[in-house]
C-alpha positions in Angstrom: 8.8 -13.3 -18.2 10.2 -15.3 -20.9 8.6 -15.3 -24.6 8.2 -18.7 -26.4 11.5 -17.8 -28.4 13.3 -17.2 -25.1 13.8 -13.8 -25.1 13.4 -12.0 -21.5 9.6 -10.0 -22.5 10.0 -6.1 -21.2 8.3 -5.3 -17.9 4.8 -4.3 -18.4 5.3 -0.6 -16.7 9.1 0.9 -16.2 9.3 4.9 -15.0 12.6 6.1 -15.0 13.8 9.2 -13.4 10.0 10.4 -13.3 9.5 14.2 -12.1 6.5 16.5 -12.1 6.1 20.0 -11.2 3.6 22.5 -10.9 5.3 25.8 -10.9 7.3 25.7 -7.9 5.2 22.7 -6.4 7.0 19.7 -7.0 4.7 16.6 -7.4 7.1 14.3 -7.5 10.7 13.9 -7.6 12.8 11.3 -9.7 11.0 8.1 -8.9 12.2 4.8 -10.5 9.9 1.9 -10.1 9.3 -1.2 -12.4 6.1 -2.9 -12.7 6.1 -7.3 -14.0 3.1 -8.1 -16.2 0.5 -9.9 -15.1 1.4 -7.9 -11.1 -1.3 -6.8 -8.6 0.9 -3.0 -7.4 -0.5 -0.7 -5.3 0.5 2.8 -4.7 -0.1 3.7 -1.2 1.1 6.7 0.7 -1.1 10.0 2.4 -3.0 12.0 0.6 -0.8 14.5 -1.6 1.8 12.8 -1.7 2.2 12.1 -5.3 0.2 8.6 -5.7 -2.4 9.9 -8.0 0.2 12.0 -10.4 2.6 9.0 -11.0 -0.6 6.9 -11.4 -2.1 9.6 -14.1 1.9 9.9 -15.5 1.4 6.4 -16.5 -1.5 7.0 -18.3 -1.1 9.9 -20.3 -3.1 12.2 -18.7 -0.2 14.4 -17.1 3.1 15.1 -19.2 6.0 14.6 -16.7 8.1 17.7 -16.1 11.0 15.0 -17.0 12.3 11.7 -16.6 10.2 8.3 -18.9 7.4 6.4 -18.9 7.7 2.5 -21.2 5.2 0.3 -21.4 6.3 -3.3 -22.4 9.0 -1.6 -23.4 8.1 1.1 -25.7 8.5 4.8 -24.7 4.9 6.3 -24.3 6.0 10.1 -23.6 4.5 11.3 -26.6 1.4 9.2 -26.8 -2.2 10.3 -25.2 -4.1 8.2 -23.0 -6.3 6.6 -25.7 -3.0 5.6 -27.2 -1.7 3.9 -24.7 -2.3 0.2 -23.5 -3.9 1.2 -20.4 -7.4 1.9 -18.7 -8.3 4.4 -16.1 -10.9 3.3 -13.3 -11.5 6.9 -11.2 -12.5 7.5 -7.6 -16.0 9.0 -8.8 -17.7 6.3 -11.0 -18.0 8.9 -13.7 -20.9 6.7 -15.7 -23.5 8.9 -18.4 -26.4 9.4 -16.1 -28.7 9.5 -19.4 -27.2 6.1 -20.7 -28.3 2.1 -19.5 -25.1 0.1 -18.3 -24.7 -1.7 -21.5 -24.4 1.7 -23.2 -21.9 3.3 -20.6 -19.9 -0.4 -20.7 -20.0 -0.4 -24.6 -19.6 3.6 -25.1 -15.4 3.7 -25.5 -16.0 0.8 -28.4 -18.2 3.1 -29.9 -15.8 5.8 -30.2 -13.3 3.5 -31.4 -15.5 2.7 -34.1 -17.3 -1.4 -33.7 -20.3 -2.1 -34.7 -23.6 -2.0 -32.5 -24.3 -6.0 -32.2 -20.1 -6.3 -31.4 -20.3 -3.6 -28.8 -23.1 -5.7 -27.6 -21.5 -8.9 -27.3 -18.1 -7.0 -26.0 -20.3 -5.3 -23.3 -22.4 -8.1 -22.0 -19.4 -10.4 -21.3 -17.5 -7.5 -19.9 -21.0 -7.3 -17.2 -20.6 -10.8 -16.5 -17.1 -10.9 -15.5 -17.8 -8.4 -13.3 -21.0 -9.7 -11.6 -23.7 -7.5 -13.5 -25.4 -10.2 -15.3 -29.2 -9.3 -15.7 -28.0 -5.3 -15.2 -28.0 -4.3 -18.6 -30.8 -2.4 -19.3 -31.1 -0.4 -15.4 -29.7 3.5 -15.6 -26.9 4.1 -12.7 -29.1 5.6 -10.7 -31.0 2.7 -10.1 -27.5 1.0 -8.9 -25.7 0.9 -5.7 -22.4 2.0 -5.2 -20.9 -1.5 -5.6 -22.5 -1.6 -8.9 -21.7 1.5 -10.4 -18.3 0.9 -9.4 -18.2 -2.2 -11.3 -19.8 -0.9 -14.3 -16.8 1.1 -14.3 -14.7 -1.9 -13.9 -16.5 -3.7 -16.9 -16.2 -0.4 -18.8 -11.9 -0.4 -18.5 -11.7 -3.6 -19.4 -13.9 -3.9 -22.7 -11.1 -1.9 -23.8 -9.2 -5.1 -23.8 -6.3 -3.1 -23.2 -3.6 -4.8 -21.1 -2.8 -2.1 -17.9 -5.6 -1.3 -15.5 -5.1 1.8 -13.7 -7.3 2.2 -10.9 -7.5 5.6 -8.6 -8.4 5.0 -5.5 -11.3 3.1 -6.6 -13.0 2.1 -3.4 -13.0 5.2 -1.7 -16.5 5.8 -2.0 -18.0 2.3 -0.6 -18.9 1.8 3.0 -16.3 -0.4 5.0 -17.7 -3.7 4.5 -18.4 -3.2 0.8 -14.9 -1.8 0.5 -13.5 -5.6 2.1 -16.0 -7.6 -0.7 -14.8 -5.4 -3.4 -10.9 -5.8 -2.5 -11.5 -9.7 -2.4 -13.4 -9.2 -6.1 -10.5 -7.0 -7.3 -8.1 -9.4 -6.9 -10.0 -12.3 -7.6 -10.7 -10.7 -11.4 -7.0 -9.5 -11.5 -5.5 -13.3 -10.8 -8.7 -14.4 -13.1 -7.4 -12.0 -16.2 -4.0 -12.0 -16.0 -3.9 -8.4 -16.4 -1.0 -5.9 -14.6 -3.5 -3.9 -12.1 -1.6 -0.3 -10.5 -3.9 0.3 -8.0 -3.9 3.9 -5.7 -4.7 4.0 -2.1 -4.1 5.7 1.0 -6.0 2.9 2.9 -2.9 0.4 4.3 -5.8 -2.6 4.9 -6.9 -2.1 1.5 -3.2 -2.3 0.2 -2.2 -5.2 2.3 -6.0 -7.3 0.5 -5.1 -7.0 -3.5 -1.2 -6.2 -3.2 1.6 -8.5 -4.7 4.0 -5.6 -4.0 3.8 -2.1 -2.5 5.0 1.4 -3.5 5.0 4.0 -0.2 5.3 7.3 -1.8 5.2 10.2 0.3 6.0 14.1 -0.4 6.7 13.7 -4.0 9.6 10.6 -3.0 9.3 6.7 -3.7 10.2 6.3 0.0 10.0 2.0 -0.3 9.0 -1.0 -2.5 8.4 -4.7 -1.8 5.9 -7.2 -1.3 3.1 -6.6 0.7 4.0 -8.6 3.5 7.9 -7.5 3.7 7.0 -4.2 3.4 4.3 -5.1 6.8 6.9 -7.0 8.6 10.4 -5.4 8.2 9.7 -2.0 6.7 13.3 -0.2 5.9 12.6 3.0 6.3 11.4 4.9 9.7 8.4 6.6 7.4 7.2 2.9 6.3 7.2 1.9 9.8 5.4 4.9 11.0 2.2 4.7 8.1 2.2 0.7 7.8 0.6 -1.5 10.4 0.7 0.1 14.2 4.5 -0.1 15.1 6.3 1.1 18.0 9.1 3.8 17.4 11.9 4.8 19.5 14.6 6.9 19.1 18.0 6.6 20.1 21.5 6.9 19.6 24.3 4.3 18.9 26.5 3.2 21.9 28.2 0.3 20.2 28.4 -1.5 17.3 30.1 -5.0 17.5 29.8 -7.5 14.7 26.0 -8.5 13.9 24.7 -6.3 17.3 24.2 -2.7 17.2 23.2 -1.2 20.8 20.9 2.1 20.7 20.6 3.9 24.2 16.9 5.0 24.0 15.7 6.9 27.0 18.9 5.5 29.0 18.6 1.7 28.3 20.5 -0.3 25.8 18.6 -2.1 23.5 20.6 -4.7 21.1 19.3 -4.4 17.3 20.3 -6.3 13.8 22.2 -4.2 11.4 20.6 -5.3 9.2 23.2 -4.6 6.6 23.1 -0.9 6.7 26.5 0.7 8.1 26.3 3.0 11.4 28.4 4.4 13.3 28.9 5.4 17.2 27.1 8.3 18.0 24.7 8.0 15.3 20.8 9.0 15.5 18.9 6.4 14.5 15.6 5.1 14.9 14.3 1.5 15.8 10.6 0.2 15.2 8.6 -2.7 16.3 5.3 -4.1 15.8 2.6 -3.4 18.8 1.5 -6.8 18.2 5.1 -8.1 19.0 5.4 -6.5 21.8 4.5 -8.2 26.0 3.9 -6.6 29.1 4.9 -7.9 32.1 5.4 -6.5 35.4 8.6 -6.0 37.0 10.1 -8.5 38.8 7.5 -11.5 37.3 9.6 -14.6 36.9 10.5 -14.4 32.8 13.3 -15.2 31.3 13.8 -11.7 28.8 16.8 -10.9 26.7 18.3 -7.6 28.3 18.6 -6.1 25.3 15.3 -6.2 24.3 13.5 -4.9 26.9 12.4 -1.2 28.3 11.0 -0.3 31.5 7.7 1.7 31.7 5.0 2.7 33.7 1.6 0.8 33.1 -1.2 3.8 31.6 -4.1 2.5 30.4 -6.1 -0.1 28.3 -7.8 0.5 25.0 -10.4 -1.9 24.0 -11.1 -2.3 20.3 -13.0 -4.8 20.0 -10.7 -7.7 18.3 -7.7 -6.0 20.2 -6.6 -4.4 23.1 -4.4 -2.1 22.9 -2.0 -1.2 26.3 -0.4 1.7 26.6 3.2 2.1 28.9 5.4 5.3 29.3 9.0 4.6 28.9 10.8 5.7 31.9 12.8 8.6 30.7 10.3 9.4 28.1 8.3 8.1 25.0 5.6 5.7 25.1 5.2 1.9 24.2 1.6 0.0 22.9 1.5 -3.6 23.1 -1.7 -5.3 21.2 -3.1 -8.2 21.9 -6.5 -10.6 21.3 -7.1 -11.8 24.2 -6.3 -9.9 27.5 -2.8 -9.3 29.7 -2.2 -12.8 31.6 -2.2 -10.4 34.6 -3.9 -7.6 36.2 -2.2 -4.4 35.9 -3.5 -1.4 37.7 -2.4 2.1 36.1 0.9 3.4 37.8 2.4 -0.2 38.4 6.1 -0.4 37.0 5.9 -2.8 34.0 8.8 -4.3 31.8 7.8 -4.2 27.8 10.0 -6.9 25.9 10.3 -8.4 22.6 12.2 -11.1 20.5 15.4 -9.6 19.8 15.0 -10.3 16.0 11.4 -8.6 15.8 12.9 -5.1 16.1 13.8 -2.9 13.2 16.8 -0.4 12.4 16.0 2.9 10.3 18.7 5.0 9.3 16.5 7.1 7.2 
């Protein structure tokens, strides 16, 4: 971002070299990321793997074990969180059971000192970004879970401070609640302006609010892009395993001839893209592909496949779920291949019959790592 005077404005969030241990538990280890102002990031990975600490890091509420925290710039290491230009929204809604919603909206303004009828003000329009018009004077016990969570919400940002930091905030709301609060989330975040970081272990929630995705796993940044690169062509054979329903085989390198790398997997050569990364003959690598880019057929039906992107299998069994149906195949000489699709296969297969699972050639992924 570029300031009216033309000089390049600092990143809202940059961690550099970021490590936290716990005794001999290591937390995390040297992760890098930068964050843009004004950006919808999610941190998404299992649980433990570090999401919630780097999230916290940020906020002041853990000292890192080394390595640098900036926001817009500015070295926060030394700062505590009600220093810093951030907000925490927490898993459990965390209001003052004794206090009315305008109270537990207006109560971090009162420690900072305003006045009663600004708190007031501050707090109402806070509650009426957020929906809660006409909630002021109920208790949170008289609220659903929706609402309480966006009495949080309203609570953060009265602070009128610039970074939301939001930990695993929907992880308490029913399905379809957690759906109409992702659509509100990023609704309010394009409405503000503000730089959300956003922790989840839930891949459709990630996918909803996301402008770009962190995967951190085991302590390690293991990728980051945009949501729907990071869906599509995920680099790294752990990214392709947690995001969206891929296919993975493993193989080893046969052949590597210009911009076609061939991978024996389970004794048939399938041709794959480089992709830029270097391999060499004799390699183990692995390959991924989408379920939902993936066709059955049966052997010997009049198709014209590419040779090298195809496996033979054995047809298992269908599993209906309800948008999708999901058919399973064992790869001849081992492993097992799920092609997902709305509407049914064109034809009949019964389990047992030899099938042929194929793809488009450009579909399929290469991990190295």
């Amino acid at each position: 971002m570029t300031s009216p005077t033309g000089a390049v404005a600092p990143p809202a969030v940059e961690v550099r070299g970021l490590a936290k241990h716990y005794g001999a538990v290591v937390a995390l280890t040297d992760v890098d990321v930068t964050i843009a102002a004004g950006e919808y990031f999610v941190l998404l990975g299992p649980s433990g793997g570090g999401k919630t600490t780097l999230l916290r890091t940020i906020g002041g509420f853990h000292r890192p074990t080394h390595g640098q925290v900036l926001l817009h710039g500015n070295d926060v290491g030394h700062l505590p969180p009600d220093k810093r230009p951030t907000a925490m929204v927490f898993q459990s809604y965390a209001l003052f059971p004794h206090m009315n919603v305008l109270n537990n909206v207006g109560y971090g303004l009162k420690i900072a000192g305003l006045g009663k009828d600004e708190r007031r003000e501050k707090s109402a329009a806070a509650l009426t970004m957020v929906g809660l018009d006409g909630y002021a004077d109920r208790k949170p016990h008289e609220l659903s879970g929706g609402q309480q969570q966006r009495v949080q919400l309203a609570r953060a940002m009265v602070l009128e401070r610039d970074i939301l930091l939001l930990d695993e905030p929907l992880a308490a709301l029913d399905a379809q609640l957690r759906k109409d609060m992702c659509l509100e989330l990023k609704h309010l975040q394009h409405e503000l302006g503000m730089t959300f970081i956003h922790v989840t272990h839930n891949q459709e929630e990630a996918m909803t609010v996301a402008d770009r995705i962190a995967l951190i796993a085991d302590g390690e940044l293991v990728e980051v892009g945009p949501a729907k690169e990071v869906y599509r062509a995920p680099r790294r054979r752990f990214t392709a395993s947690f995001v969206g329903e891929n296919n993975i085989f493993e193989g080893t390198v046969t052949n590597v001839e210009g911009a076609v790398v061939s991978v024996d997997v389970a004794g048939t050569n399938v041709a794959v893209d480089p992709d830029g990364q270097d391999v060499a003959v004799g390699a183990a690598v692995s390959l991924s592909i989408r379920s939902e880019l993936v066709k059955l057929t049966t052997r010997g039906a009049d198709i014209a496949t590419d040779p090298g992107a195809s496996l033979p299998a054995t047809y298992k069994e269908a599993v209906y779920l309800g948008l999708t149906t999901s058919h399973l195949a064992d790869i001849d000489g081992g492993g097992e291949v799920v092609s997902r699709v709305v509407e049914d296969l064109d034809e009949d297969v019964a389990q047992g019959t030899p099938v042929l699972a194929y793809w488009n050639r450009e579909d399929l992924r290469l991990h190295t790592s």
